[in-house]
PAKOL-978180 format. One record per residue: x, y, z of N, C-alpha, C in turn; residue in one letter. Coordinates in Angstrom, 1 decimal, padded with zeros to 4 digits. Layout:
BEGIN
+--------+--------+--------+--------+--------+--------+--------+--------+--------+-------+
!   n_xx !   n_yy !   n_zz !  ca_xx !  ca_yy !  ca_zz !   c_xx !   c_yy !   c_zz ! rotor !
+--------+--------+--------+--------+--------+--------+--------+--------+--------+-------+
!      X !      Y !      Z !      X !      Y !      Z !      X !      Y !      Z !     a !
...
+--------+--------+--------+--------+--------+--------+--------+--------+--------+-------+
//
This chain:
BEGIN
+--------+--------+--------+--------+--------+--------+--------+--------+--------+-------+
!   n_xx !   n_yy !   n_zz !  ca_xx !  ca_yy !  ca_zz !   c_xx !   c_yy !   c_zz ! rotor !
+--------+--------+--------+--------+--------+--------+--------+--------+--------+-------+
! -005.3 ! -014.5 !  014.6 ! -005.3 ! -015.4 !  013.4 ! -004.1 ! -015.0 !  012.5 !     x !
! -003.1 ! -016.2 !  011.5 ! -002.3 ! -016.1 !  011.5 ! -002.3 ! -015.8 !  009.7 !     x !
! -002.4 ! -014.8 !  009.1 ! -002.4 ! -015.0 !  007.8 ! -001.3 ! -015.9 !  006.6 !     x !
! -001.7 ! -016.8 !  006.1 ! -000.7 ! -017.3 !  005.2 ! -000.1 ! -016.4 !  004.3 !     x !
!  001.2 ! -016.4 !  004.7 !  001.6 ! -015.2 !  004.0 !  001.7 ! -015.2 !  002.4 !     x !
!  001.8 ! -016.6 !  001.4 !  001.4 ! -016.9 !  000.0 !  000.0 ! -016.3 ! -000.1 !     x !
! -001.0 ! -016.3 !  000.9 ! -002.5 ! -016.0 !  000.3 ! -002.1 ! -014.0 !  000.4 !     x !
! -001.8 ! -013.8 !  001.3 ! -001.3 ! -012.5 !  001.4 ! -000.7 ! -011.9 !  000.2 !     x !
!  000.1 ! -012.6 ! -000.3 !  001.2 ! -011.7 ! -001.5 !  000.0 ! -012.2 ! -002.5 !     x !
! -000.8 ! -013.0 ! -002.9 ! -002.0 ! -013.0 ! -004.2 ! -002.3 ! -011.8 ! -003.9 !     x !
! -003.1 ! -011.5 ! -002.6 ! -003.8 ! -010.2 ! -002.0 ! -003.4 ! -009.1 ! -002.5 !     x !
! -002.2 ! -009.2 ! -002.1 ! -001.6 ! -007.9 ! -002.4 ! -001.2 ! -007.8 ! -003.9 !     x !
! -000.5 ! -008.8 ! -004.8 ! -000.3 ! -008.6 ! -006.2 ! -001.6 ! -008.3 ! -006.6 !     x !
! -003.1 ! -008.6 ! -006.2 ! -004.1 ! -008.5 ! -006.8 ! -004.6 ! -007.0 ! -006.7 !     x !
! -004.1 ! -006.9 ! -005.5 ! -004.4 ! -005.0 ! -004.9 ! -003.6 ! -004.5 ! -005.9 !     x !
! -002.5 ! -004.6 ! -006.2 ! -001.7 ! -004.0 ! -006.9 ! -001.7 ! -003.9 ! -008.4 !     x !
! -003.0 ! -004.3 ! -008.9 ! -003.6 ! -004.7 ! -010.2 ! -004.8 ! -003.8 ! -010.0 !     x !
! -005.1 ! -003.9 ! -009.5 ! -006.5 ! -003.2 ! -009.0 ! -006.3 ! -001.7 ! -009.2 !     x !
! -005.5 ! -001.3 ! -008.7 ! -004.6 !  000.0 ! -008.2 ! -004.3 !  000.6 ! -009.5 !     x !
! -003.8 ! -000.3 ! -010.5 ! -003.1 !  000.3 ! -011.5 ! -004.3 !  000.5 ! -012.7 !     x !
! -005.0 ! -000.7 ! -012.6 ! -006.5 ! -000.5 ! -013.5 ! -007.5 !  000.9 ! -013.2 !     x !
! -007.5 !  001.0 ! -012.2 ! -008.1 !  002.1 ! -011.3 ! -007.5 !  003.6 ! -012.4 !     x !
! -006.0 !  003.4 ! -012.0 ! -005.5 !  004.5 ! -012.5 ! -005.2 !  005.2 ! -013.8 !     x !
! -005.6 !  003.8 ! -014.3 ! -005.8 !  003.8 ! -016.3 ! -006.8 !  004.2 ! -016.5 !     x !
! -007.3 !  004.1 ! -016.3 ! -009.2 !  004.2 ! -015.7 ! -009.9 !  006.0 ! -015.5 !     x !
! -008.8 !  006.3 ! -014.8 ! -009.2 !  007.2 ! -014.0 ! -010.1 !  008.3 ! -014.4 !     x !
! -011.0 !  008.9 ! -014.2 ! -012.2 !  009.8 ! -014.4 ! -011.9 !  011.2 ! -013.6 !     x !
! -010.6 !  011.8 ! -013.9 ! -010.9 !  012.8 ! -013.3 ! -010.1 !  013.1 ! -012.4 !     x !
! -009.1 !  014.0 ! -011.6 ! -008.4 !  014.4 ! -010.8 ! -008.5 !  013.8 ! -009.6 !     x !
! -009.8 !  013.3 ! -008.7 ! -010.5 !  013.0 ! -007.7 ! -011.3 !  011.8 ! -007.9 !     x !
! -011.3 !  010.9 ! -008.7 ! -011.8 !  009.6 ! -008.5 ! -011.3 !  009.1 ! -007.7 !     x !
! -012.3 !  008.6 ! -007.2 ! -012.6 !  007.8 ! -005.7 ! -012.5 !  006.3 ! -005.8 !     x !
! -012.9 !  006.1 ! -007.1 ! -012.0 !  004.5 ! -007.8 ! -010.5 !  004.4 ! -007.2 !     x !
! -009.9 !  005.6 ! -007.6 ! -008.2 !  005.2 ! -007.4 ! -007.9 !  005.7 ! -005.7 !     x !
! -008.7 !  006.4 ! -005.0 ! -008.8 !  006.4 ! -003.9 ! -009.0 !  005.4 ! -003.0 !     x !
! -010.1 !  004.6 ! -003.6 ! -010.5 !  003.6 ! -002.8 ! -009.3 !  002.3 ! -002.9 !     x !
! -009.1 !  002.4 ! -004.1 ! -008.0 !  001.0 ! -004.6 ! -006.5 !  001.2 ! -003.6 !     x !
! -006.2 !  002.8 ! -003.6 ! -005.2 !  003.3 ! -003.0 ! -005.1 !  002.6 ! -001.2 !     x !
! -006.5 !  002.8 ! -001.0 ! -006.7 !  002.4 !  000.4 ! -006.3 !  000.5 !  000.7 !     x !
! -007.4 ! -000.2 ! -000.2 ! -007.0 ! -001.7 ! -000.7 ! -005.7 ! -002.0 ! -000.7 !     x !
! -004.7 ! -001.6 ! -001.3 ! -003.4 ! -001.5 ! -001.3 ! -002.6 ! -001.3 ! -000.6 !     x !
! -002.6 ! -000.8 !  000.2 ! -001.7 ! -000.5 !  001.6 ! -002.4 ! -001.1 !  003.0 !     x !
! -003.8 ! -001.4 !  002.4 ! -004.0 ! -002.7 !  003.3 ! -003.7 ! -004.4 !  003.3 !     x !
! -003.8 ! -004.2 !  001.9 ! -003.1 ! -005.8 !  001.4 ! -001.8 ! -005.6 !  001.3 !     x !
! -001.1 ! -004.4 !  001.5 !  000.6 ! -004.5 !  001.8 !  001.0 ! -004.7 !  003.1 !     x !
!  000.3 ! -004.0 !  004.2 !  000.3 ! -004.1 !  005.8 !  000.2 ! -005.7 !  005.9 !     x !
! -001.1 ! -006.0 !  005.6 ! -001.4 ! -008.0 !  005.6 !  000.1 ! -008.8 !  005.6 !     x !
!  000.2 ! -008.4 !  004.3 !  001.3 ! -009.1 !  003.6 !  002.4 ! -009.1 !  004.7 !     x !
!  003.0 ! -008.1 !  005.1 !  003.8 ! -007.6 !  005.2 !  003.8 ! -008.1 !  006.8 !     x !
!  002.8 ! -008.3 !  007.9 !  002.6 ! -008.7 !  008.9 !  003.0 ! -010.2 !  009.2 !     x !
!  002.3 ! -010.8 !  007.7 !  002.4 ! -012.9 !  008.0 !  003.8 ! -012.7 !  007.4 !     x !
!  004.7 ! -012.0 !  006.9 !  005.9 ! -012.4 !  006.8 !  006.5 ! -012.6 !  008.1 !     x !
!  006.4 ! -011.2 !  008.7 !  007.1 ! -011.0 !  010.3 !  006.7 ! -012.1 !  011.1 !     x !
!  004.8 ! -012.4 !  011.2 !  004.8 ! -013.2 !  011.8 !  005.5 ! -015.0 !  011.6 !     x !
!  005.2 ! -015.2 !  010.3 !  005.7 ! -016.4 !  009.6 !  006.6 ! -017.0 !  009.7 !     x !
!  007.2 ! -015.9 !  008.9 !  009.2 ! -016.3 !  008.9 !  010.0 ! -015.1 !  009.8 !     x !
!  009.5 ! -013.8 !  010.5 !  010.6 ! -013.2 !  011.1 !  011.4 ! -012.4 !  010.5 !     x !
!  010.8 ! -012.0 !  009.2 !  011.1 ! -011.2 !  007.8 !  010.3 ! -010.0 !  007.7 !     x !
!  010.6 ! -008.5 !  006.8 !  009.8 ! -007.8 !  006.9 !  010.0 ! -007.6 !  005.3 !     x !
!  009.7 ! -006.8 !  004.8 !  009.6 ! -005.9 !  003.5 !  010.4 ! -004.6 !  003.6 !     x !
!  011.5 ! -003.9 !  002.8 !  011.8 ! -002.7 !  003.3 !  010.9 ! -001.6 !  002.8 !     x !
!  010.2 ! -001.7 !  002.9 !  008.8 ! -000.4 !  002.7 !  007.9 ! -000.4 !  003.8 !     x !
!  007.9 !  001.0 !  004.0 !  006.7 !  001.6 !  005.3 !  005.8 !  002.3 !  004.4 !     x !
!  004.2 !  002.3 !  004.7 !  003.0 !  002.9 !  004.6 !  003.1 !  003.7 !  005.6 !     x !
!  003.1 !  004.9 !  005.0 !  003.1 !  006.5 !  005.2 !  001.4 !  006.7 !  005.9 !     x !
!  000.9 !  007.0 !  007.0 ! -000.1 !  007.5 !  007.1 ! -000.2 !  009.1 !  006.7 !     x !
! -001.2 !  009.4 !  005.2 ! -001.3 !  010.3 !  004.5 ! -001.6 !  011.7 !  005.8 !     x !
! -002.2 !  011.4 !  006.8 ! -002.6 !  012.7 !  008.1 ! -001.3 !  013.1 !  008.6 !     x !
! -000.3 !  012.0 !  008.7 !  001.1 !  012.0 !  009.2 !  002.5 !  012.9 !  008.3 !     x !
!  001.8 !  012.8 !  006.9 !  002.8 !  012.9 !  005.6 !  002.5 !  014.3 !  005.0 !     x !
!  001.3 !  015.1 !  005.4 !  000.9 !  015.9 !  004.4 !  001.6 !  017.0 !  004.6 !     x !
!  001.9 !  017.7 !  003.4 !  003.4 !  018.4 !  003.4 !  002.0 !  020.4 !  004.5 !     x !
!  003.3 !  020.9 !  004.1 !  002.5 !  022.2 !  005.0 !  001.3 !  022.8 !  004.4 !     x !
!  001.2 !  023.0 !  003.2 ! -000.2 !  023.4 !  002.4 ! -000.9 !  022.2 !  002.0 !     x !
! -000.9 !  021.5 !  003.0 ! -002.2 !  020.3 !  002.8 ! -001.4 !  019.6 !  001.1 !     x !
! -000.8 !  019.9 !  000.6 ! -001.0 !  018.9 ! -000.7 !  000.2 !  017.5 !  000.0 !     x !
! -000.5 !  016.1 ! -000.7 !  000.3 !  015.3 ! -000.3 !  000.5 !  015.0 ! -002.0 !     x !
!  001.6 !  014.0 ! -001.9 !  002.5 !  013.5 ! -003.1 !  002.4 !  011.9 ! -002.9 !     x !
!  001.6 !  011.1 ! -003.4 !  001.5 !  009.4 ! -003.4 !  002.8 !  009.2 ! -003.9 !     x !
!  003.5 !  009.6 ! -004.3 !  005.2 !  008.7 ! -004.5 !  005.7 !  009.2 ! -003.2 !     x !
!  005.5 !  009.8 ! -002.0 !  005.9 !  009.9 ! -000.9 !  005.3 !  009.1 ! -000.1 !     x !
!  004.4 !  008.4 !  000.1 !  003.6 !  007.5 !  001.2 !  004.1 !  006.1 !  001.0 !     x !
!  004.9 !  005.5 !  000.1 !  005.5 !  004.5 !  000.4 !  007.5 !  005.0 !  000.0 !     x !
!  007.8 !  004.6 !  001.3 !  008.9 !  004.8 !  001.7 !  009.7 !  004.0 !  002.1 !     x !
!  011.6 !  003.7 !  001.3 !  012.3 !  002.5 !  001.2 !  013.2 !  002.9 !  002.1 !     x !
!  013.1 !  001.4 !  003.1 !  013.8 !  001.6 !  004.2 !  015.5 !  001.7 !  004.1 !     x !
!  015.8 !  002.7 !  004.1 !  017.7 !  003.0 !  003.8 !  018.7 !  002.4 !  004.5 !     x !
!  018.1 !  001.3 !  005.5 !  019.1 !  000.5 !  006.3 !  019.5 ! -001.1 !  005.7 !     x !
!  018.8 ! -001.2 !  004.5 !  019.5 ! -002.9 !  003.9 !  020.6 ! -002.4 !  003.5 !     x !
+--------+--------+--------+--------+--------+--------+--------+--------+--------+-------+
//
């Protein structure tokens, strides 16, 4: 199934609202609010990011980092590291 990529980018601008409320929001070092929204977000970016390729044959230059894949040697990760701008435009 072929996502409309306009309903996709609401998705994702809406994730991306969500994400930031979360983070205004936040209760604590470990809220699971901004965890969960964290998750929402890089799923409504993947969406997005899919019905372009599929759509028009276009991508976004940002990759979603899988955090298991990113985590530095003492386990701590850094969220300004999990999205990453592709250096070849």
């Amino acid at each position: 199934m072929t996502v409309d990529p306009r309903a996709a980018l609401d998705r994702f601008i809406a994730a991306l609202e969500a994400h930031y409320n979360a983070v205004l929001t936040r209760r604590g070092e470990d809220d699971p609010a901004v965890d969960d929204s964290y998750d929402v977000l890089a799923d409504a970016f993947d969406v997005y990011d899919e019905s372009l390729s599929t759509v028009y044959g276009e991508a976004t230059p940002f990759v979603v980092v899988d955090d298991e894949d990113d985590a530095d040697e003492d386990g701590d990760d850094d969220d300004l590291e999990d999205l990453e701008v592709d250096e070849e435009l």
